[in-house]
N, C-alpha and C positions, 0 to 999 in steps of 0.2 A: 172245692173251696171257692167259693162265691167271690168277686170285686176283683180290683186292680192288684191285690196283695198277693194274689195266689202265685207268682212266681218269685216275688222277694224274698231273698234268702240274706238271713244274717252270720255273718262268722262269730263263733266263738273259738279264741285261739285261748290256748294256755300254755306257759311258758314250763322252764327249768323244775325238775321235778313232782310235779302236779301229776306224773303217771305214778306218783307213787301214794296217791291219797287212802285212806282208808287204814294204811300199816305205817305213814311217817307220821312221827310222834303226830299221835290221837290227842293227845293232850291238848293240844294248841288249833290244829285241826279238825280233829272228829275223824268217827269211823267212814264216813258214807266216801266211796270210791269215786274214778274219774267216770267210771258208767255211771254211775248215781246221776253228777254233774251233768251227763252229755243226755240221760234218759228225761229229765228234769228241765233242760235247755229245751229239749224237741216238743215234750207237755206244754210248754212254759207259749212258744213259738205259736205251736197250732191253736191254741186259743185266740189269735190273734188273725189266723191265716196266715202265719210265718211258714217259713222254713229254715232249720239252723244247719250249718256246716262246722260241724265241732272237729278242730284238730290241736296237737299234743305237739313239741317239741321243746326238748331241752337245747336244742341248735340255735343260737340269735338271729342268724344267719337267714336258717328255714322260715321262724319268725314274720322276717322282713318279707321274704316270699310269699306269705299266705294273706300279708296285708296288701301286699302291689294284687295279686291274683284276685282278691275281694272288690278291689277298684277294677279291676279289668273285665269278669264276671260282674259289672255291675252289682255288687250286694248292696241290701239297703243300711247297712250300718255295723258294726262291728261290738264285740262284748272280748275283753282282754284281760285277761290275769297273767303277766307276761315273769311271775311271780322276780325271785330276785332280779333278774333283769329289770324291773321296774325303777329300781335304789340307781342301777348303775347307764342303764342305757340311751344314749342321745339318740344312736341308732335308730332306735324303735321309736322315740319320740319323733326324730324328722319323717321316719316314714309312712306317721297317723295323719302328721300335719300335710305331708307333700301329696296323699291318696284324697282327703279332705270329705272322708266316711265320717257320718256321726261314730263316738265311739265311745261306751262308758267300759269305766276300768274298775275291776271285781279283786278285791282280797279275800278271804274266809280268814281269814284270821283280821283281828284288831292291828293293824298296822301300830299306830299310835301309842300301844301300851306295850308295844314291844321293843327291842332294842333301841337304838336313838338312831341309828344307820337306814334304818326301817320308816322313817320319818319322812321323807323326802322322796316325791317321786316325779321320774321323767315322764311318764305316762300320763299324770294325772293334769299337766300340763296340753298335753293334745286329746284330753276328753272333755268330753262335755258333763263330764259326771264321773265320781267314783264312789266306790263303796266298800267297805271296809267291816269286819267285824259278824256279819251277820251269818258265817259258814256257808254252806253251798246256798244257802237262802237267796245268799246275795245274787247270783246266777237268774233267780227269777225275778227278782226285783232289778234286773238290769235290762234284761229284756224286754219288761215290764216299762220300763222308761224309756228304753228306746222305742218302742214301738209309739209309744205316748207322740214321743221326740218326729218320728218320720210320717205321724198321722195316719198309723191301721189302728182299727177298732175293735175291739174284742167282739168276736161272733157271738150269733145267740144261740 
């Protein structure tokens, strides 16, 4: 991978339940799994000369560690669906702002038309961008904007 990109690596973190995509209610979600997600991340990345570091945890805790570890690691940006932790977590808000990664925040599901509690997010606050509605779609179209955001260019 040709230019200064070929070592930039972006985290995709996803939060509380998200390992269970593809079998929790499909309805609201869809069938496509968290490999779909993380296969879809890496496609999404190399077109770019990314690299993604896709990691899972329903921990908040862990979370906040893989966002400090992204700053530390140098990553050039971060992609977060930190799923309900989003509603409820300052946590994960202070520690997008105190790392000071770009970071756009991903739903697959329509936040908006869903519950009212669902409406409200800590995250969306320390991104520079969110996205909402568009199922795993969203995932490439985040990447897709952050790479826009940290100036790599799509290879030819």
């Amino acid at each position: 991978m040709p230019g200064c990109w070929m070592a930039k690596i972006i985290y995709v973190l996803n939060g509380p339940n998200l390992n269970l995509l593809g079998t929790r209610e499909p309805a609201i979600y869809g069938s496509a799994t968290l490999a779909d997600v993380e296969a879809l991340c890496h496609d999404t990345a190399a077109r770019f000369g990314l690299e993604v570091d896709c990691r899972q945890s329903n921990r908040e805790g862990e979370l906040i560690d893989f966002i400090h570890e992204a700053r530390a690691k140098s990553a050039a940006g971060l992609v977060i669906n930190a799923g309900g932790y989003s509603h409820t977590s300052i946590a994960l808000h202070d520690a997008l702002v105190a790392v000071q990664l770009p970071a756009v925040e991903v739903h697959v599901s329509n936040v908006y038309a869903r519950e009212d509690f669902r409406h409200h997010s800590f995250i969306a606050r320390a991104a520079f961008a969110s996205l909402c509605g568009f199922g795993i779609d969203g995932y490439r179209l985040a990447i897709t904007g952050l790479a826009a955001k940290i100036g790599a260019r799509a290879l030819a």
